[in-house]
Structures are given as structure tokens and as C-alpha cells.
C-alpha positions in Angstrom: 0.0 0.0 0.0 0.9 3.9 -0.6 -0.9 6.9 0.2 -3.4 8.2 -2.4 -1.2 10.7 -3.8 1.2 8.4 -5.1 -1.3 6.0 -6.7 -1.5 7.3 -10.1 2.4 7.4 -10.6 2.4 3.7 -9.5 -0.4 2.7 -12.2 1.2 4.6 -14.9 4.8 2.7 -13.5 2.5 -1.2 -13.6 1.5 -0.1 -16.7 5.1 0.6 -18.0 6.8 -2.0 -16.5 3.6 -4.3 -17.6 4.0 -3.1 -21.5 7.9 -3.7 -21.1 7.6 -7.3 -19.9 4.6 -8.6 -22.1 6.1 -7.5 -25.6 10.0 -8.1 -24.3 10.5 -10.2 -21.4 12.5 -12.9 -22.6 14.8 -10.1 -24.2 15.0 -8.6 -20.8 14.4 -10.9 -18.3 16.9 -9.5 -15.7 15.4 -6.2 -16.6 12.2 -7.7 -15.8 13.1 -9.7 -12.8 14.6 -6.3 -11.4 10.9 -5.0 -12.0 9.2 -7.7 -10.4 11.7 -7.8 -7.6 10.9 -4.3 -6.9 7.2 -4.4 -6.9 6.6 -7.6 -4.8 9.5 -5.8 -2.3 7.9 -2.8 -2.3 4.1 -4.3 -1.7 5.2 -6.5 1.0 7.5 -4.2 2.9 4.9 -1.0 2.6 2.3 -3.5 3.6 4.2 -3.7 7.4 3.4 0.4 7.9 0.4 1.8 10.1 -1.7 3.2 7.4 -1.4 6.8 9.3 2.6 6.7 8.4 3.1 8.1 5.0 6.5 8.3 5.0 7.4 4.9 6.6 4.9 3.6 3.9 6.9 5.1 1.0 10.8 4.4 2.9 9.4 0.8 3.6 8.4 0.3 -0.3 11.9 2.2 -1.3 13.9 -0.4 0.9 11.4 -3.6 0.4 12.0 -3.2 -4.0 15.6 -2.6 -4.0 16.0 -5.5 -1.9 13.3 -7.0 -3.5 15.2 -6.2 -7.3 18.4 -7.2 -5.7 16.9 -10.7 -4.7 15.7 -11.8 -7.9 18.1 -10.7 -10.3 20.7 -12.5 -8.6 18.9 -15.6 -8.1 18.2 -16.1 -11.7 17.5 -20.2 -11.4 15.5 -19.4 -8.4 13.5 -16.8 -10.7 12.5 -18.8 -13.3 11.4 -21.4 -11.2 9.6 -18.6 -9.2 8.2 -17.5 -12.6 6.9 -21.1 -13.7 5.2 -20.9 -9.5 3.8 -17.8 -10.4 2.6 -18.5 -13.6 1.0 -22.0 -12.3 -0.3 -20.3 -9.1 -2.0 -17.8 -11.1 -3.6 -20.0 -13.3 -4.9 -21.7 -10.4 -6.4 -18.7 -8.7 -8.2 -17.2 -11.9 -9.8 -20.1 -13.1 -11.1 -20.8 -9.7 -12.3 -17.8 -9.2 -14.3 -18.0 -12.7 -16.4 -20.8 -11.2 -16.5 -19.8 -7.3 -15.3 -15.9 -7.3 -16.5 -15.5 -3.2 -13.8 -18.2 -2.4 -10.5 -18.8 -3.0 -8.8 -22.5 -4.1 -8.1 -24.8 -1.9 -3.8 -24.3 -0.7 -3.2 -28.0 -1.7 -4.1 -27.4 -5.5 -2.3 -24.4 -5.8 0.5 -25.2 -4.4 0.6 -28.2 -6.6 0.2 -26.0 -9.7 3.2 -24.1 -8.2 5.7 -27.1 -8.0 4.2 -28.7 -11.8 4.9 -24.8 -13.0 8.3 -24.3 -11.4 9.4 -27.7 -12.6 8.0 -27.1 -16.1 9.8 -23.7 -16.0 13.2 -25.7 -15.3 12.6 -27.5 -18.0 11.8 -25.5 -20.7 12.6 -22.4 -19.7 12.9 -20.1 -23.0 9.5 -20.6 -23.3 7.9 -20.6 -19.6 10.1 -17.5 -20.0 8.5 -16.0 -23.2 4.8 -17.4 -22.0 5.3 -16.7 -18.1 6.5 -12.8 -19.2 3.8 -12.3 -21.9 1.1 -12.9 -19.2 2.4 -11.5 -16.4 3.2 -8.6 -17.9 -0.6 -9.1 -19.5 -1.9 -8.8 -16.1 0.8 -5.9 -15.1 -0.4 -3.4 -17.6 -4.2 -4.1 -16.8 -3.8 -4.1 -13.3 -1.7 -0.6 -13.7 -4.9 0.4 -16.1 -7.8 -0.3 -14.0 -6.0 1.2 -10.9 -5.4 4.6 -13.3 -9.0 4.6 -14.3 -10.1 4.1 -10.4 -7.7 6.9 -10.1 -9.5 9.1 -12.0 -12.8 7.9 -11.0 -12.5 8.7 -7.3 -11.4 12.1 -8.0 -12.9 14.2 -5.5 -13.2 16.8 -8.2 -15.3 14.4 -10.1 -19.2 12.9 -9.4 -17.9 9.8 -11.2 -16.7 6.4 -9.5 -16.1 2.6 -10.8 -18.1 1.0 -8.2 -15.7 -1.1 -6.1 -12.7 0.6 -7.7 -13.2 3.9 -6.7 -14.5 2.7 -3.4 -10.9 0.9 -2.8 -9.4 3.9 -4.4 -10.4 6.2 -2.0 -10.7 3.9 1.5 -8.9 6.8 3.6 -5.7 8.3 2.4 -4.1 4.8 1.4 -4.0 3.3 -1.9 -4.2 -0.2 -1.9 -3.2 -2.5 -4.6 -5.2 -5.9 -5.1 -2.7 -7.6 -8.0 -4.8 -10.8 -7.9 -8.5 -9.5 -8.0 -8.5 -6.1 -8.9 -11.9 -6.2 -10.0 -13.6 -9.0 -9.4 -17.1 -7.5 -10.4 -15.8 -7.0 -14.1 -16.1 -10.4 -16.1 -14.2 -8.9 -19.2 -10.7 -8.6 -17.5 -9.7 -12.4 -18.4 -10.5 -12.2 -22.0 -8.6 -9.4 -22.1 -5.8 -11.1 -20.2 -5.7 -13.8 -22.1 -6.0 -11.8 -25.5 -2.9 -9.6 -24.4 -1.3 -12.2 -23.4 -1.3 -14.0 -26.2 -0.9 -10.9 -28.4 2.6 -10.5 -26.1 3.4 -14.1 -26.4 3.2 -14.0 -30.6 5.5 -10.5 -30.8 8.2 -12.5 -28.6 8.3 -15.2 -30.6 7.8 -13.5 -33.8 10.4 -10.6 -32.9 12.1 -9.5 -29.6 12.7 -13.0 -28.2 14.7 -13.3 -31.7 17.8 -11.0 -30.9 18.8 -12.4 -27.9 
């Protein structure tokens, strides 16, 4: 979490670092791990503050990505069996909550879809690379979209709001990012995952995924 004020910079900084990873991640992967790295570092430190404590909140995100960066770029094995984990974890959690969206799956089956991931990510890992990049970097830019457009939404200058959005948006002075479910009511935002993703996946293959 961050306060309000700094929401929109993160969004448009998910969106960024979303684009850069979808259309280029196997090109960059360290540049990407370094981006990942940074934002899981950043969530989970920042997530330790008192929500009154604005500039713990943004010293403990500061401290929690570069260690965060630092961690995964150096532990590049580790990372792309983290990536395969992610990628099967995610899976997991999204189809599940296609079919029961008020629950979440049970920990056995995802973390079952986490070893088969890592282990397939061992195995062939230019493409878990390409595939596990495209989509994760899919979900980045949306995530980074949708919190922009809640952003916006919540404005207190503006009558508008994007129901749950905005409300999460607003909730006191903290912005809070939810990078699994950010909006759970809105039954496009896997087709358009999936779409992008793909869409990221092809121009890899076809192109930046090449030069390496």
C-alpha cells in the first residue's frame, strides 16, 4: 500500500513496467526480474506500515524493491522457477475464481500448480520464459490500467466512481493495490488477459525474443 497521492504514478509505473515485460520479457528478463523484484519488495514491505505513516509507507516500499530487485536478479535459477510458481499459481487462482469468485482455491491445489509450474519452468525455460512474461506482464499493464482509471474515477473533483474501484481507491488516504483480484465484479478482465497475453506471447516469438 501507498498513500493516495502516489497511486497514479504507480499505475502509470504497472502499466510501463507491464508493457515492457509482455512485448519483451525474454529479451529482458533481468530487466524484468529487477521490475518484479521491486514491486513484490515494495508491496510486502509497505504492507508492514500503520496506514497513518506516510513516510514509513513510502521508505518501507523504497527499501522492500531494491531488496526486493536485488533478490531476484541474482537468483536467476531461483527466478525462473519462481516464474513457472507464479505462472502456475495464477492460473490456479483465476480459473477458480471464474467458477466460485466468493472463495479462494483450496492451498493443496495451488500449491501443486506451483511445483508442476516451477518444474515445467526448469525444463523448458525459454518458453515458460516468453509465455510466463507475456502474461504477467498481461496482467501488469491491466492491473496498472484499471488502478489509473479508479484513479481518476475517485477524484474528489469528479461525481464519477467505478463501483468497487473507486471505493478501494479512496478507502482513507491509502492506496491499496489488489494484484490478484483487482476487480472482481468485471467479467471482461480475463478475456482481455488472455488476448494480451497471447498478443505479447506472438510478438516475442515473432520478434524481440529473436535478438537475444
Amino acid at each position: 500500500m501507498l498513500p493516495h497521492s502516489y497511486a497514479l504514478p504507480a499505475a502509470l509505473l504497472l502499466m510501463l513496467g507491464g508493457a515492457l515485460t509482455c512485448f519483451a520479457g525474454y529479451r529482458l528478463f533481468r530487466v524484468v526480474l529487477g521490475i518484479y523484484g521491486f514491486i513484490l519488495g515494495a508491496l510486502m514491505a509497505s504492507s508492514t506500515m500503520g496506514i497513518t505513516n506516510t513516510m514509513g509507507m513510502i521508505l518501507a516500499a523504497l527499501v522492500g524493491g531494491v531488496a526486493g530487485a536485488v533478490v531476484l536478479v541474482f537468483a536467476y535459477f531461483v527466478a525462473i522457477a519462481l516464474v513457472g510458481a507464479g505462472l502456475g499459481a495464477l492460473v490456479v487462482h483465476l480459473g477458480w475464481s471464474a467458477y466460485r469468485p466468493s472463495t479462494d482455491p483450496p492451498a493443496l491445489i495451488v500449491i501443486g500448480a506451483a511445483i508442476v509450474g516451477a518444474a515445467v519452468a526448469m525444463i523448458l525455460q525459454r518458453y515458460v520464459i516468453i509465455i510466463g512474461t507475456a502474461f504477467a506482464g498481461a496482467w501488469t499493464l491491466l492491473v496498472g490500467a484499471i488502478a489509473a482509471v479508479a484513479y481518476r474515477a475517485a477524484d474528489p473533483g469528479t461525481t464519477r466512481a467505478v463501483g468497487a474501484l473507486a471505493r478501494q481507491a479512496t478507502m482513507g488516504d491509502v492506496w491499496i493495490l489488489y494484484p490478484l483480484t483487482p476487480a472482481p465484479t468485471e467479467r471482461w478482465l480475463p478475456i482481455a488477459w488472455v488476448a494480451l497475453g497471447v498478443v505479447g506471447t506472438a510478438v516475442q516469438l515473432g520478434l524481440t525474443a529473436r535478438k537475444r
